[in-house]
N, C-alpha and C positions, 0 to 999 in steps of 0.2 A: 774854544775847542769844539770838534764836530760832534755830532749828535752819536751819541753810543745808547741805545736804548736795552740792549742786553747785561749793560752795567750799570752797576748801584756803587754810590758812598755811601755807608749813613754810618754814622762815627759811633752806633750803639751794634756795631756789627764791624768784628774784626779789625776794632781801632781804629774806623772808618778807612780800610784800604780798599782798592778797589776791589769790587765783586762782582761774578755772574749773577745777574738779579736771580734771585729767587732760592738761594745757594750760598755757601757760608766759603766758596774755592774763591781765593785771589786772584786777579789776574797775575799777580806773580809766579803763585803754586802752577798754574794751567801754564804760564812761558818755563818755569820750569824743569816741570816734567819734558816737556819737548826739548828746550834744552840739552838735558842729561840724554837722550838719545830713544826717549820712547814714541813710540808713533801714535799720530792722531786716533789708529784703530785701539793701540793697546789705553790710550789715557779716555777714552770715550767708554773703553769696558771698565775701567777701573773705575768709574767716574758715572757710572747712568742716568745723571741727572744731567750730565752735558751733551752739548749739542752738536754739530758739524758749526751751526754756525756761530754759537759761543766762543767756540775755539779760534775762528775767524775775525771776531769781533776781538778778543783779547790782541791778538797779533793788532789787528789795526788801533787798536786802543793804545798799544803800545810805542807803535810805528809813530803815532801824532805827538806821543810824547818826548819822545826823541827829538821828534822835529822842532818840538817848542823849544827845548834845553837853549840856554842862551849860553855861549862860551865865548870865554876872554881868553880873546887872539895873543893879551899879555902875559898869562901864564905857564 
């Protein structure tokens, strides 16, 4: 997997899901919010521990993991 350095495991923090280092937000919570229709301006106010480019890094954090998914063509 490529290097994510804005993100943390550690299984003693949020059941080790992924995390914005230094930050208790998943990268789930941060896809999210975006998701459900709010904008980078409004989840970065609500959120002032995040970054422009945390948010960035989630997306690509996410995008690789997609990538990886292995799917059967037989199902």
């Amino acid at each position: 997997m490529a290097s994510f350095p804005r993100i943390s495991v550690d299984p003693e923090i949020r059941f080790g899901k992924p995390c914005v280092k230094g930050t208790r937000l998943t990268v789930g919570e941060v896809l999210g919010y975006l998701a459900s229709g709010a904008t980078e301006a409004e989840l970065l106010a609500e959120f002032p521990q995040l970054t422009h480019e945390d948010v960035l890094e989630c997306l690509a954090f996410a995008a690789e993991r997609e990538r990886r998914l292995l799917i059967d063509p037989a199902a």
